[in-house]
KERO-316187 format. One line per 5 residues: number of its first residue (from 1); their letters; for each residue y, x, z of N, C-alpha, C, O. Coordinates in steps of 0.001 Angstrom, whole numbers. Atoms other than C-alpha are relative to their C-alpha. Layout:
BEGIN
NUM> a> Y X Z Y X Z Y X Z Y X Z  ... $
% end
This chain:
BEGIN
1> xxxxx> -1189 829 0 0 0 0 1251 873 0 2302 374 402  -1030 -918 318 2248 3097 -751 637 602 1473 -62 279 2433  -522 -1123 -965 4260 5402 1931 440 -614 605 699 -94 1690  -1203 654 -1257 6314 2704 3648 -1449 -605 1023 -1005 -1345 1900  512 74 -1483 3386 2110 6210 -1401 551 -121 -2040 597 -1172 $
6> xxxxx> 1155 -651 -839 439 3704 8052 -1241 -1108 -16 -1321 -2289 320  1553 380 366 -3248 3150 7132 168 -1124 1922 681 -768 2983  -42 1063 -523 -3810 -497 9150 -1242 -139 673 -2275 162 75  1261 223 -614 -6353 -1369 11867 -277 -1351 -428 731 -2058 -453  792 576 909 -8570 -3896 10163 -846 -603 1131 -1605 -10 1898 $
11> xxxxx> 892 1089 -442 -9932 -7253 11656 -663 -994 -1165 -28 -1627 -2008  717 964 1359 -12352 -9188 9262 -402 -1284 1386 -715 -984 2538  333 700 -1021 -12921 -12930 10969 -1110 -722 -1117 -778 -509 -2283  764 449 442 -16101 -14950 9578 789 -872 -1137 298 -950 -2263  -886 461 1297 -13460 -16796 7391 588 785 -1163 762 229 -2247 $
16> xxxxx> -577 -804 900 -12005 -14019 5512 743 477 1 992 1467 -688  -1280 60 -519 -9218 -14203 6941 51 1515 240 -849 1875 999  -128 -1162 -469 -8026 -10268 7100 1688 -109 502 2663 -615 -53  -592 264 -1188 -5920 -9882 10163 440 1943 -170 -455 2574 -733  -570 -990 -64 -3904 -6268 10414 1244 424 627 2264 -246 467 $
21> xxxxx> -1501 138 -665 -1166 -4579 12633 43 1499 -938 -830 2331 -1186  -90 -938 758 734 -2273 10482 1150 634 985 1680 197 2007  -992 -824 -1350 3081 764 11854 616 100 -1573 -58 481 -2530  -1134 -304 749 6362 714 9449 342 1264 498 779 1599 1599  -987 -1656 -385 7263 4633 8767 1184 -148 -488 2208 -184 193 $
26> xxxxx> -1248 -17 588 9612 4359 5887 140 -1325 -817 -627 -2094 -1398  -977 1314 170 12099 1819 5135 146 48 -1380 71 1218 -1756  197 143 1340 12246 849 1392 669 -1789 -304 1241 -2340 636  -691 1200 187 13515 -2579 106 -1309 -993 88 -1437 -1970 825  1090 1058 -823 10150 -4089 26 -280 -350 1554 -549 -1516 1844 $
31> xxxxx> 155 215 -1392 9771 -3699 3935 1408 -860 51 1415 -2035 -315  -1566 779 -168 13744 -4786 4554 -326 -1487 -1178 596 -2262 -924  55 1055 409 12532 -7922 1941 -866 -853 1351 -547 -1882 1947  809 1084 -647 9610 -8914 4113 -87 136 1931 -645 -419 2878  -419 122 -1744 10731 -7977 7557 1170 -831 79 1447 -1355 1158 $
36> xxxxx> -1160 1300 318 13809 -10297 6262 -443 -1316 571 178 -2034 1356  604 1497 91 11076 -13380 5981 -877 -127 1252 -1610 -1068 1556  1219 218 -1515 9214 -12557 9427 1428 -348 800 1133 -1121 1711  -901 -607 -797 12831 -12049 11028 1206 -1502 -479 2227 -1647 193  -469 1377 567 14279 -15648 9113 840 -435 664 1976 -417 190 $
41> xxxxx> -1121 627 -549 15999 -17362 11896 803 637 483 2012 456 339  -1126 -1051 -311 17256 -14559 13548 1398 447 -940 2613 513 -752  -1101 -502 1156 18982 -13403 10555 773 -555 -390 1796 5 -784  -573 831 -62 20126 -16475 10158 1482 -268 560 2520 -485 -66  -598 -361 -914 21939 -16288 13199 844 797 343 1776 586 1118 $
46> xxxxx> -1048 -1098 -44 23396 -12787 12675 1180 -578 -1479 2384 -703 -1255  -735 129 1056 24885 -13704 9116 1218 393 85 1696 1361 -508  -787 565 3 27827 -15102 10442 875 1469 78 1850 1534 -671  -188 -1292 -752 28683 -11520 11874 692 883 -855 1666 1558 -523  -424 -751 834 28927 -9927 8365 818 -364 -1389 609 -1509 -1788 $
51> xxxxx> -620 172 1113 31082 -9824 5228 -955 -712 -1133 -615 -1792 -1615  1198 553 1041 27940 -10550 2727 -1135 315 635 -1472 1147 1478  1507 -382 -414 24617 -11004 2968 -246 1679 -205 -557 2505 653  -290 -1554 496 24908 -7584 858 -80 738 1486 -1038 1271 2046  24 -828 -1272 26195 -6194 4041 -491 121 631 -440 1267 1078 $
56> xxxxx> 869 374 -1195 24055 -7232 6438 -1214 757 -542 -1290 1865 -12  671 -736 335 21114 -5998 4602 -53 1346 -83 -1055 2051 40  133 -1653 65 22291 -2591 4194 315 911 1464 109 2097 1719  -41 -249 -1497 23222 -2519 7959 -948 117 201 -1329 1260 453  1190 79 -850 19919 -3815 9024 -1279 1084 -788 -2443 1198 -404 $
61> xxxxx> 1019 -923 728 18177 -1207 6496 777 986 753 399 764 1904  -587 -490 -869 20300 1116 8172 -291 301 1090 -632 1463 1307  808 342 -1402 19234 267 11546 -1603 439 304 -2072 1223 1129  1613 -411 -243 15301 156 10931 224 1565 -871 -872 2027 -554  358 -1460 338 15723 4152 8975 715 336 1283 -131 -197 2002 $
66> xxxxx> -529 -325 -1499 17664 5176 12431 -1058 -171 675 -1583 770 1270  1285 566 -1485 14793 3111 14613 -1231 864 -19 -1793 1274 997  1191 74 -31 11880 4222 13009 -231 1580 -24 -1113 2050 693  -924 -1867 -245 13188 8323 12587 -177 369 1155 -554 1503 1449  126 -574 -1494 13209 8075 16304 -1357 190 420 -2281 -572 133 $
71> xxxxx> 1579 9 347 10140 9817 17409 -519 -778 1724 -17 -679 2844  423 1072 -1016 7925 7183 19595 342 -1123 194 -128 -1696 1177  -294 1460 688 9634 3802 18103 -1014 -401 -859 -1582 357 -1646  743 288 787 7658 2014 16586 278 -1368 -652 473 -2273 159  -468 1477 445 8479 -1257 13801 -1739 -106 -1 -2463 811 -390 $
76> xxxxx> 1550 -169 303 4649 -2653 14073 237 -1706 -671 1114 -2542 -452  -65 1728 499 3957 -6099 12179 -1448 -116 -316 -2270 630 -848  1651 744 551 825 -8410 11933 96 -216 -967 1064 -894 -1310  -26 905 1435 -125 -9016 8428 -1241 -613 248 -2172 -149 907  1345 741 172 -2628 -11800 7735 -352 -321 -1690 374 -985 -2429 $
81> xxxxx> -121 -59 1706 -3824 -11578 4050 847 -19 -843 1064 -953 -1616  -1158 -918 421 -1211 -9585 2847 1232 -623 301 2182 -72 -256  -1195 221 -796 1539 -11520 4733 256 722 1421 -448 722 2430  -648 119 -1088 3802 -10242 6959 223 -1253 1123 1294 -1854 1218  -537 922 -424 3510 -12676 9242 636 -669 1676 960 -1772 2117 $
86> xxxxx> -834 -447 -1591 4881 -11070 13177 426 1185 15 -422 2032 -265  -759 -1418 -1182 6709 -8239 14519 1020 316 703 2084 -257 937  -1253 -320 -1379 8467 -6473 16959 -44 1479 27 -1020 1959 -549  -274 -717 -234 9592 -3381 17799 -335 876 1529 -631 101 2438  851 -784 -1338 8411 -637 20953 644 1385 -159 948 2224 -1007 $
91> xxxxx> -1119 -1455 16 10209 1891 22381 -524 446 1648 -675 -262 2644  660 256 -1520 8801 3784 25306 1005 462 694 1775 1203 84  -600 -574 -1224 10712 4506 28778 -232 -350 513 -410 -1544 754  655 -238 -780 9548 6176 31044 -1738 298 -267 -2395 -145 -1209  1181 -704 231 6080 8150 31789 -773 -1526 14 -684 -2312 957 $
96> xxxxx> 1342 1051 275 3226 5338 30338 853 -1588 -33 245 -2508 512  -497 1178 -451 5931 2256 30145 627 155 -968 1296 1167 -1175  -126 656 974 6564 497 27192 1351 -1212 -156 1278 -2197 578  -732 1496 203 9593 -2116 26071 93 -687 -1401 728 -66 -2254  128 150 843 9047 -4068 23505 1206 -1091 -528 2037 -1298 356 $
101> xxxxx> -1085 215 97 11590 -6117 21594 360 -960 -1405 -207 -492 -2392  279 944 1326 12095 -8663 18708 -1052 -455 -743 -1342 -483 -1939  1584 659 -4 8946 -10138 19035 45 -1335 -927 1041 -1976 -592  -720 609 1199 9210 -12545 16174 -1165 -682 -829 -2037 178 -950  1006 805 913 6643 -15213 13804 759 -207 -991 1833 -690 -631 $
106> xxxxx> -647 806 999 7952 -16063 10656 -161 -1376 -333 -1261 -1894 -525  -24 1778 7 8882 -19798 10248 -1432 -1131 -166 -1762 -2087 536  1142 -481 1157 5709 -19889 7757 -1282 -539 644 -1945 -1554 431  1168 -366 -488 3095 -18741 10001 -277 38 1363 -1033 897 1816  -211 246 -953 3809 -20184 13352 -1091 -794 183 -1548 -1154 -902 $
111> xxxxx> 751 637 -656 1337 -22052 15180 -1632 -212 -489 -2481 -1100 -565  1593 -911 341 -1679 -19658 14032 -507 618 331 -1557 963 -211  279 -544 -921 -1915 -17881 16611 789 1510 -807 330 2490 -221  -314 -1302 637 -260 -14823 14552 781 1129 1412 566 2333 1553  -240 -776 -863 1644 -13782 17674 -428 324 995 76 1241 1644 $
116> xxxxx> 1586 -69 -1007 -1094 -13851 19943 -710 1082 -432 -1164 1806 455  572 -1088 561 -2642 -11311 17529 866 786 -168 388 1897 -396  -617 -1157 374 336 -9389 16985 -42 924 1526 -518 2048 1685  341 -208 -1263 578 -9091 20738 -1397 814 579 -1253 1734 1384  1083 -380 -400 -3175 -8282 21276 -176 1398 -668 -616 2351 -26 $
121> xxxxx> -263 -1061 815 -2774 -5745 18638 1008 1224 945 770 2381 1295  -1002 -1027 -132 35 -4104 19839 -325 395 1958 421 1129 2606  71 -444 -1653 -1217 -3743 23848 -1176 782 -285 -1498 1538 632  1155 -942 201 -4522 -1994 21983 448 1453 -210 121 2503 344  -775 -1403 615 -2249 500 19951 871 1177 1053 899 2407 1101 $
126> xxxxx> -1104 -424 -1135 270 1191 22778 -882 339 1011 -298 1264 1575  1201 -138 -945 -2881 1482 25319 -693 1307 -617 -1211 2069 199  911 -1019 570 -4549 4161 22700 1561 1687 162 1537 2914 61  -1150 -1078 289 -774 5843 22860 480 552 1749 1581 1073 1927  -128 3 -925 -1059 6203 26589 1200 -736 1019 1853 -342 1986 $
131> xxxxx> -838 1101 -1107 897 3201 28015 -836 -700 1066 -1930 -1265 1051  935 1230 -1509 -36 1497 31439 696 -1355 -157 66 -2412 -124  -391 1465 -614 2508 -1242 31705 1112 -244 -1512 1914 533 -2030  -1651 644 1279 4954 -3260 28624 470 -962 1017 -75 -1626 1898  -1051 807 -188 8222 -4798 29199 529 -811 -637 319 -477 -1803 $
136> xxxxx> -941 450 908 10426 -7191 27671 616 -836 666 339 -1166 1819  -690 732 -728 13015 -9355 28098 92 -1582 -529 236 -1652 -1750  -100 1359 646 13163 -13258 27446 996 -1057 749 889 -1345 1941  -732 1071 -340 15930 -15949 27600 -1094 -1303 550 -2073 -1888 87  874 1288 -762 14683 -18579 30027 -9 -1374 -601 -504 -2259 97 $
141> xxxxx> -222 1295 651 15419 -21610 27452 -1575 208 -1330 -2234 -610 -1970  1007 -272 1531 12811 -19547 24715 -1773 -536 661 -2722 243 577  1135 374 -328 9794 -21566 26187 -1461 711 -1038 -2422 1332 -584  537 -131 1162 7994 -20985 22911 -562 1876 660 -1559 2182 1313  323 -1821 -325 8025 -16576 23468 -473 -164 1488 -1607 300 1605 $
146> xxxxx> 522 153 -1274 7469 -17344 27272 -1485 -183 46 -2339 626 411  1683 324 -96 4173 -18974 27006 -1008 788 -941 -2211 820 -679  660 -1031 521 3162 -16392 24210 -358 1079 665 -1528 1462 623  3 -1178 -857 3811 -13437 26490 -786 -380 1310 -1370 581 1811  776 369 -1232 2128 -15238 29611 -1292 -275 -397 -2173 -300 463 $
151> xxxxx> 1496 161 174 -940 -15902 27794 -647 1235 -616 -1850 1300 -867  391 -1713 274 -1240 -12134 26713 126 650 1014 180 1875 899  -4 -743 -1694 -1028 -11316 30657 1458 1117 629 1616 2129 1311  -1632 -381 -506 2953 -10919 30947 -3 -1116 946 -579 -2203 971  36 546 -1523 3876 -11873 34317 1846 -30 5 2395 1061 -144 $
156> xxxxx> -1156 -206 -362 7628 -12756 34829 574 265 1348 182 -367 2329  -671 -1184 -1446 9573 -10609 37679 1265 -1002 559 1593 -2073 49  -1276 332 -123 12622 -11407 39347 444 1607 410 908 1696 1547  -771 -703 377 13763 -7947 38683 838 56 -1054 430 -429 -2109  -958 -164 895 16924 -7121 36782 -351 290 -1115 -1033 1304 -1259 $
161> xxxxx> 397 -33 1641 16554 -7644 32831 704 697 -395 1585 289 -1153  -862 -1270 685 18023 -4257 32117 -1050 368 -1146 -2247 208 -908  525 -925 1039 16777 -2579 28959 -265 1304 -66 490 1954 656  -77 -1583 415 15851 905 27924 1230 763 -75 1184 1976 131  -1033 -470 209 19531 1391 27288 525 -202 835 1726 63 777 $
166> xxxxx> -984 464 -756 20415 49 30364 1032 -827 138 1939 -778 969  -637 1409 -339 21924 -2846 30100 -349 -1250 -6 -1202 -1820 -687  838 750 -399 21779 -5428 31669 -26 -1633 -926 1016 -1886 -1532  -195 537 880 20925 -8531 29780 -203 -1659 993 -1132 -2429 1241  214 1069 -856 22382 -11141 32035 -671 -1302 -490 -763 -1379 -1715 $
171> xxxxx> 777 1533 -52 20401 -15113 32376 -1014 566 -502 -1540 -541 -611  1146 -185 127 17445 -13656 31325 -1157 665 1130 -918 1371 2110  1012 -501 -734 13739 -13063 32595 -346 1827 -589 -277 2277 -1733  783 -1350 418 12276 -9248 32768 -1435 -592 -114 -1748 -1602 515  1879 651 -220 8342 -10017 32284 -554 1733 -435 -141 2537 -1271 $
176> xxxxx> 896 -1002 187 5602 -7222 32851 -1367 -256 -552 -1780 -1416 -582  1492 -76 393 2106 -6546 31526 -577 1003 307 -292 1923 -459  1053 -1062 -38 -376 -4152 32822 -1212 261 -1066 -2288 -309 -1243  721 -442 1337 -1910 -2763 30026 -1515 -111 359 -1832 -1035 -391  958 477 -592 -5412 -3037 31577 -540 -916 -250 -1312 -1273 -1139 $
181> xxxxx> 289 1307 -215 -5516 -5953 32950 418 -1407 -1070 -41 -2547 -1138  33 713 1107 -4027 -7338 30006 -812 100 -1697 -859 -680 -2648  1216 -239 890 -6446 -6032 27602 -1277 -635 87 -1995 -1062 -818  1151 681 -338 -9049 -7339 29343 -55 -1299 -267 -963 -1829 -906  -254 1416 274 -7710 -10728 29364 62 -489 -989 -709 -1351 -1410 $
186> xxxxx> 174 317 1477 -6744 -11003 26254 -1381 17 -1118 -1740 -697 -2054  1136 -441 890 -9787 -9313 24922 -910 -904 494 -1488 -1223 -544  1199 758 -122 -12595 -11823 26731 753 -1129 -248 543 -1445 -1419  -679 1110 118 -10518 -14699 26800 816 -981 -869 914 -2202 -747  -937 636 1314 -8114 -15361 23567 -846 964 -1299 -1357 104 -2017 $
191> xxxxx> 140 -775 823 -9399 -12406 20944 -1449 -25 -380 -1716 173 -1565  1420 338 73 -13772 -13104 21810 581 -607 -1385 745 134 -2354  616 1269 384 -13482 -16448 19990 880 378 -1398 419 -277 -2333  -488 3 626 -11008 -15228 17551 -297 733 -1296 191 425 -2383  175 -1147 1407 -12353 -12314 15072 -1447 245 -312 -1761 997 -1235 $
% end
């Protein structure tokens, strides 16, 4: 599938269905097209922000060659027969501690469990890269990402929803995951019945 991403770990399910989390190296216009269509409402959302779409695109291409340059970022996305159809971003701080970050379904491919697998995916990868615990942060209205992240064995805190960069990202929840114990869970419990 050419240089813009890293040979893909490979789920075959009795349907056919091929299931894959890919690691985005380099940024190219095909990736910035279809991280566009996973990334839909969001983008939506930013528009307003920029002069042209034009612009915005060459910002946010911009952005992911900066992100992904950095070494130990990672853009990872679920494809499900050759759709893009989740991702998010992972950035580690601190020794074995993970934050992850625009955790994301495209409009499309919602209520397929795709982020459930992108998720399960990405606590295997990050677990093989020596992480113990992921972070993230979620607005307390996003029910929807809440109950994704709690059924992949994120636990919400009432510690301060600061970021990697340190800041803090007031009205929101911090939520943890022990890499472990959320492997496990995930793996007998949601992922058995799934592949």
């Amino acid at each position: 599938m050419g240089r813009a991403l890293c040979p893909p770990f490979v789920v075959r399910s009795c349907t056919r269905i091929v299931r894959m989390l890919r690691q985005v190296k380099d940024i190219d216009e095909r990736v910035v097209d279809q991280l566009f269509g996973v990334y839909e409402e969001s983008m939506a959302d930013l528009a307003g922000g920029f002069a042209s779409p034009g612009e915005m695109r060459a910002s946010y291409r911009e952005y992911l060659e900066e992100f992904v340059s950095t070494p130990g970022q990672f853009v990872l996305v679920e494809e499900r027969d050759a759709v893009w159809a989740s991702a998010l971003r992972a950035v580690p701080f601190g020794e074995g501690r993970w934050f992850i970050e625009a955790v994301e379904t495209a409009p499309a491919m919602r209520k397929q469990g795709c982020g459930h697998e992108l998720l399960a995916h990405v606590l295997a990868f990050l677990r093989d890269k020596g992480a113990d615990e992921l972070c993230c942060i979620i607005a307390p209205e996003n029910m929807a990402s809440r109950r994704l992240h709690e059924g992949c064995g994120f636990v919400a805190t009432d510690d301060a929803p600061v970021n990697p960069w340190d800041e803090l990202e007031e009205g929101c929840i911090l939520y943890r995951c022990a890499i472990m114990g959320a492997c496990r869970h995930v793996g007998r419990e949601w992922l058995a019945g799934r592949f």
